[in-house]
C-alpha positions as CSV (number, residue, x, y, z in Angstrom):
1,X,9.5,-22.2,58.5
2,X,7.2,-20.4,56.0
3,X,7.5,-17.5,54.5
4,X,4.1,-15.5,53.5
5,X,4.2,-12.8,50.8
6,X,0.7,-10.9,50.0
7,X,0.6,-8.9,46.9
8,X,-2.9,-7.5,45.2
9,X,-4.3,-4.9,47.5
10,X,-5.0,-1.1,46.1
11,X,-8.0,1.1,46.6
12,X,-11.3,0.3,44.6
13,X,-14.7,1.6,44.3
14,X,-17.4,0.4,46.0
15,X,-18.9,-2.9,43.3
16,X,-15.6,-3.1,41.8
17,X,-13.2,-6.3,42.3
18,X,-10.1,-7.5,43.5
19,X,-7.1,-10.8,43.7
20,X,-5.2,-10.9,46.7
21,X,-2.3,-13.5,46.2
22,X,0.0,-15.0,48.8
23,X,3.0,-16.5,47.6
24,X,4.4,-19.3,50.2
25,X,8.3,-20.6,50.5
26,X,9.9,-22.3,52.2
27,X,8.3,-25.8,53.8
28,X,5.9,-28.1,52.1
29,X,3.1,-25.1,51.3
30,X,1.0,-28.3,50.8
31,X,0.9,-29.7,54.6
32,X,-0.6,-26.2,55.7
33,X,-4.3,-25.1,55.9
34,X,-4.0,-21.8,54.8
35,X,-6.4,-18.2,55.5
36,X,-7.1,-15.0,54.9
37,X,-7.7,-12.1,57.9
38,X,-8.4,-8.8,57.9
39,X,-7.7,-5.5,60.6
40,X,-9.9,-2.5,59.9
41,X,-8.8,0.4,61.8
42,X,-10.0,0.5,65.3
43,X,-11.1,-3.2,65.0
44,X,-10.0,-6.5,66.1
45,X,-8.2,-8.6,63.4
46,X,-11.1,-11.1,62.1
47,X,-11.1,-14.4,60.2
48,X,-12.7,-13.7,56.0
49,X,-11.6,-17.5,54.7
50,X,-9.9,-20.2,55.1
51,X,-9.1,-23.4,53.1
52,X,-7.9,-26.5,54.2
53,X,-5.4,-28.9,53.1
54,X,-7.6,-30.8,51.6
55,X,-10.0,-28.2,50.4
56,X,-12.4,-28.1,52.7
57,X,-13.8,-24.3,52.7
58,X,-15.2,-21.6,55.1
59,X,-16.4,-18.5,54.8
60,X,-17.2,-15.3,57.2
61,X,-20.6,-14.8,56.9
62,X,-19.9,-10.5,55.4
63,X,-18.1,-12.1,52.8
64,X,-20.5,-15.1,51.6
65,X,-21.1,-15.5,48.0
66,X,-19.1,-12.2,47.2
67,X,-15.8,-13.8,47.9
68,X,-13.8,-17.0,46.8
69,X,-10.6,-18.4,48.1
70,X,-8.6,-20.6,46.5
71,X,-5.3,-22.2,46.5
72,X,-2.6,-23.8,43.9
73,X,-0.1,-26.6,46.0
74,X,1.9,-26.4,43.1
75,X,2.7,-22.9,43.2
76,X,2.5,-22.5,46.6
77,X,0.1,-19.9,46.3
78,X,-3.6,-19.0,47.8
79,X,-5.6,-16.3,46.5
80,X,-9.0,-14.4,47.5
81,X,-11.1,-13.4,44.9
82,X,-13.2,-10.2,45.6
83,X,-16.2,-9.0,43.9
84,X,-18.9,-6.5,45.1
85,X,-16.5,-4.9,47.5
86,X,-17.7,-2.3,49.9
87,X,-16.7,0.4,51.8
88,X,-16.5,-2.0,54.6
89,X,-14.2,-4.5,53.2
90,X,-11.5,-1.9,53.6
91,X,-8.5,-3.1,55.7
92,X,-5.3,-4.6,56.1
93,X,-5.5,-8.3,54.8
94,X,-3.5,-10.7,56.0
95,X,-2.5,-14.3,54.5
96,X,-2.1,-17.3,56.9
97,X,-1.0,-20.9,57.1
98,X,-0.8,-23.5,59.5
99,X,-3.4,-23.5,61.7
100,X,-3.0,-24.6,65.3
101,X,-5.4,-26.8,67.5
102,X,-6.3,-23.9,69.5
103,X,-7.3,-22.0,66.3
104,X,-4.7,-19.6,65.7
105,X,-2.4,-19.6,62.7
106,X,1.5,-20.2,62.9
107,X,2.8,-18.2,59.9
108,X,1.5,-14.8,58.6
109,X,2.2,-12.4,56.0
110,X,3.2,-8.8,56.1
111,X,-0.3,-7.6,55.1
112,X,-1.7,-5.9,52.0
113,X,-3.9,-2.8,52.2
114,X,-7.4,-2.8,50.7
115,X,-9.3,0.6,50.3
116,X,-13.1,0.8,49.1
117,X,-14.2,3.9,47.8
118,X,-17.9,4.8,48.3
């Protein structure tokens, strides 16, 4: 089991920046790919980045080049770096890890809100 903890999340205005951080425990955070989500009300839940075990990268293509995810094995952490927010970014963000053949992610997080101002 893994245990997902999100922390980071607050409202923001529209160009400003924000670190979400996930704190793992429990198994081996370093066997897991690891990603973030995001729910905007009224939406479906949608992928923003995730990062493999190795470090292999991807990125939705609203969030290219505006947001950055990386992660720490030795603190069992991953983190989303977000800069020139907008009032769309706002939503619920979700950290996951361990992702399953048919795409989906075993382990997730209680969520974190994140609120752009315009």
């Amino acid at each position: 089991q893994v245990q997902l903890a999100e922390s980071g999340g607050g409202l923001v205005q529209a160009g400003g920046s924000l670190r979400l951080s996930c704190a793992a425990s429990g198994r081996t955070f370093s066997s897991y790919s690891a990603a973030w989500f995001r729910q905007a009300p009224g939406k479906e839940r949608e992928a923003v980045a995730d990062i493999s075990r190795v470090g292999v990268i991807t990125y939705a293509d609203s969030v290219k080049g505006r947001f950055t995810i990386t992660r720490d094995n030795a603190k069992s952490t991953v983190s989303l770096q977000m800069n020139s927010l907008k009032p769309e970014d706002t939503a619920v963000y979700y950290c996951a890890a361990g992702r399953q053949l048919g795409g989906g992610y075993t382990y997730w997080g209680q969520g974190t809100q994140v609120t752009v101002s315009s």
